[in-house]
C-alpha positions in Angstrom: 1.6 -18.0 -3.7 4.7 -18.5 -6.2 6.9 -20.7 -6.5 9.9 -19.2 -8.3 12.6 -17.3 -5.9 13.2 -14.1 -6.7 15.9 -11.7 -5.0 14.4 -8.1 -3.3 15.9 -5.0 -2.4 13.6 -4.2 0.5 14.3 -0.2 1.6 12.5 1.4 4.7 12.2 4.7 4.7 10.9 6.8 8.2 9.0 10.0 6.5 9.5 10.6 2.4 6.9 13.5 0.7 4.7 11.6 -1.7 6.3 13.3 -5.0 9.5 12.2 -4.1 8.1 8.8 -3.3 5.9 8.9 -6.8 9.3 9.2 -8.8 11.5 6.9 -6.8 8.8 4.3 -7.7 8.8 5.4 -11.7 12.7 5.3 -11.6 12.4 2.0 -10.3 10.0 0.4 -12.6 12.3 1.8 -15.3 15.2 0.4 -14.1 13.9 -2.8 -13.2 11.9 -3.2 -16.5 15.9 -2.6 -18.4 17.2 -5.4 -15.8 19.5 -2.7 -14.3 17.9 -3.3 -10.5 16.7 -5.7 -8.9 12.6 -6.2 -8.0 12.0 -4.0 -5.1 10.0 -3.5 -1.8 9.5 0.2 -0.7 8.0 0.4 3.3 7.8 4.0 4.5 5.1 6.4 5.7 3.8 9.7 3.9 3.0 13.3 5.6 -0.3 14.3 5.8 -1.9 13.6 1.4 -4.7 12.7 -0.2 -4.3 10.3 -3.6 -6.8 9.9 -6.1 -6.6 7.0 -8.3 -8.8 6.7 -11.9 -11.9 6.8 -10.9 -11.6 10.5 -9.7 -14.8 10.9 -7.8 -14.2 15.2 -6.6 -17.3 14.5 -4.3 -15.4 12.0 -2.2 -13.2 15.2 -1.2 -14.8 16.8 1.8 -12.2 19.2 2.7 -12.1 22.6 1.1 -8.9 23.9 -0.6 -8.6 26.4 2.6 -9.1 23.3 5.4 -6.7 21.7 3.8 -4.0 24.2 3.6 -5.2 24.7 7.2 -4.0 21.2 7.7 -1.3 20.6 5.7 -2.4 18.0 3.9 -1.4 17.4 0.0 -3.5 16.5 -2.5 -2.3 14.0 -5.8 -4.2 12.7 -8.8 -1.8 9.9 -9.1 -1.8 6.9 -12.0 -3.3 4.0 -9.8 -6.6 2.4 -10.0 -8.9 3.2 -7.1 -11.0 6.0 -5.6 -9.5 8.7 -2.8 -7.7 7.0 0.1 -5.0 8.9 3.1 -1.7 8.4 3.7 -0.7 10.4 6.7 2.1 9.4 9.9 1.3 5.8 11.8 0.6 3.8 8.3 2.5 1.3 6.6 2.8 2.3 3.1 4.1 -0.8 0.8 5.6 -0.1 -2.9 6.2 -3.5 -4.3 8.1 -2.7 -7.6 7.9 -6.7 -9.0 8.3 -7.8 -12.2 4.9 -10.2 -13.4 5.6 -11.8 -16.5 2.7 -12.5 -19.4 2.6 -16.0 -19.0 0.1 -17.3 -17.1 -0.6 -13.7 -15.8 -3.8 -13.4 -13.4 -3.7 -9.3 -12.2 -6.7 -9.6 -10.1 -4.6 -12.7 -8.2 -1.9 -10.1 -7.5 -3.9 -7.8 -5.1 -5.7 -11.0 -3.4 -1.6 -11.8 -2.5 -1.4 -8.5 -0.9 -4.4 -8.8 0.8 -3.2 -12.0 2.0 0.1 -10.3 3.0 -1.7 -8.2 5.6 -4.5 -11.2 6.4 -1.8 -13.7 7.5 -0.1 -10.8 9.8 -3.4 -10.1 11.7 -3.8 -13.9 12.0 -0.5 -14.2 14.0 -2.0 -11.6 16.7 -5.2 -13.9 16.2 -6.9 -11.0 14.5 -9.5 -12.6 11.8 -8.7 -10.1 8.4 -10.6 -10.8 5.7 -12.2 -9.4 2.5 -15.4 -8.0 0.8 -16.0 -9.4 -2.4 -16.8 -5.7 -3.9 -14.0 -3.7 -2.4 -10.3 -4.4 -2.5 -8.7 -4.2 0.9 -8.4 -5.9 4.1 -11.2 -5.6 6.6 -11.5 -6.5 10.1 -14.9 -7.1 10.6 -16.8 -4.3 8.9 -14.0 -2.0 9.3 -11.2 -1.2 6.8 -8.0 -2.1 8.2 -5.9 -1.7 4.8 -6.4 -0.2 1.4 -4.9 -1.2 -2.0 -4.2 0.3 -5.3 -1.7 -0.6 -7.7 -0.4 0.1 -11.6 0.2 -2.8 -13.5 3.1 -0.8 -16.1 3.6 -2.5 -19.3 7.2 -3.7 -19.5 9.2 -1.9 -22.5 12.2 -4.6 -22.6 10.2 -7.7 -22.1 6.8 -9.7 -22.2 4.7 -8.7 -18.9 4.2 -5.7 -16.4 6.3 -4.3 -13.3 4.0 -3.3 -10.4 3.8 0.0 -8.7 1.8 1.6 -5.5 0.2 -1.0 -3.3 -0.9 -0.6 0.1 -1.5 1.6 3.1 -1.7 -0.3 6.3 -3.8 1.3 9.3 -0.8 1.2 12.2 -1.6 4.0 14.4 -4.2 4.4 16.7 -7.3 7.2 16.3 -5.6 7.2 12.4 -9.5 7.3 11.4 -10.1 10.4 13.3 -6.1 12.2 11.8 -7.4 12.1 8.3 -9.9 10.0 6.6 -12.5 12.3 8.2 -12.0 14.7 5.3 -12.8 12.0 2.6 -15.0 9.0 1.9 -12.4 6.8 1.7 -12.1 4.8 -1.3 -16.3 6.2 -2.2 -17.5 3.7 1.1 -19.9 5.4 2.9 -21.3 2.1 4.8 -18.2 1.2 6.6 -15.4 2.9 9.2 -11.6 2.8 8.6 -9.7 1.0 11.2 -6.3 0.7 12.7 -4.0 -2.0 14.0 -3.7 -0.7 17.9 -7.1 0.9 17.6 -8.4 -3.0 17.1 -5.9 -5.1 19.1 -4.8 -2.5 21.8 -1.4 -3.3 21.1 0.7 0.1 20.1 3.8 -0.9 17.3 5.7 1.7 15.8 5.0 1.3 11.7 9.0 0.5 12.0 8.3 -2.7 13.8 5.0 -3.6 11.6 7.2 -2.7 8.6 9.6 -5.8 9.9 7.2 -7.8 10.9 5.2 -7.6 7.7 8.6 -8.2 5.4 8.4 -12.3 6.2 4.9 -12.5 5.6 5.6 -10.8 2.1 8.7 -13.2 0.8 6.7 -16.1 1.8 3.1 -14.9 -0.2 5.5 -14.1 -2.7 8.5 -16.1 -3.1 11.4 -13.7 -2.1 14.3 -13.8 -0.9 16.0 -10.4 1.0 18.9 -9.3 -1.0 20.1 -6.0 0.8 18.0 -4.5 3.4 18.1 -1.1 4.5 16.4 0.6 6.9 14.8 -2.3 8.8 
């Protein structure tokens, strides 16, 4: 956790396609890596798409070009690390845009924060999260509850990087059955994807898991809510 305050936009956004999504987030690194906005949290839900991070694996894409049309789901080779994951309606998608500076810089320490984001969350509904020391992600038991991928961009203007993607929190229930059927999610074949109500019984709207998520993430770390909109 830091210890240095910084000041957050955080936006919510109800439904944005992922393309539009995918440049907001490079117009935001740009501007925040020129000093011109502030660090940024992006909470929003995607239609119906497929990503596919570096390690583009085709094989982990079960669908065929005409099931998917048939579907309506999108398909993006997008600049994250990472395998194939689903974004889709009833998941929390988080863009932290943050500026990490060189000094002292542990990347690998950044997506353990995020995973500890979503871990302390599940705790206050006394769900035990936790992690698999191969996978990134947050797991409830031996099912995925919460995938991450993330771009560290080198900053242009200064020493360090300026995150991008993040993560895709399972909110919905039956979310399993809406779209990761067509993939293996993230190349796992030994373990099922998960969802928040599907696990607790209790059925938020991503809305209220968006603001209930948003203290969590200024306390892991170290923000403070400059304008808010949305939430």
């Amino acid at each position: 956790m830091t210890t240095n305050i910084r000041a957050i936009d955080v936006h919510y956004t109800p439904m944005i396609g992922y393309a539009e999504a995918w440049e907001l987030q490079k117009a935001y690194v740009k501007g925040i890596d020129k000093e011109e906005r502030r660090e940024s949290l992006l909470l929003l839900q995607h239609p119906p798409t497929y990503t596919v991070g570096s390690q583009k694996h085709p094989e982990h894409l079960l669908y065929s070009e005409e099931e998917l049309a048939e579907r309506g789901i999108g398909v993006f080779q997008i600049d994250r690390g990472g395998d194939i994951t689903y974004h889709g309606p009833g998941q929390l998608v988080g863009y932290p845009l943050l500026y990490l500076d060189s000094m002292n810089l542990d990347l690998h320490q950044y997506l353990r924060d995020l995973e500890q984001v979503i871990i302390d969350w599940l705790d206050s509904y006394g769900i035990k999260g936790g992690r698999k020391p191969e996978y990134t992600g947050v797991w409830v038991g031996n099912m995925k509850i919460a995938a991450i991928g993330v771009k560290f961009n080198k900053a242009r203007t200064r020493r360090g990087f300026i995150t991008s993607h993040g993560f895709a929190l399972n909110v919905k229930a039956g979310i399993a059955q809406d779209g990761f059927r067509g993939i293996i999610p993230c190349g796992i074949q030994e373990y099922a994807v998960t969802s928040f109500a599907d696990v607790t019984g209790i059925h938020l709207t991503v809305e209220q898991a968006a603001a209930e998520l948003l203290p969590y993430f200024c306390r892991q770390f170290g923000c403070a809510v400059e304008h808010r909109e949305g939430l």
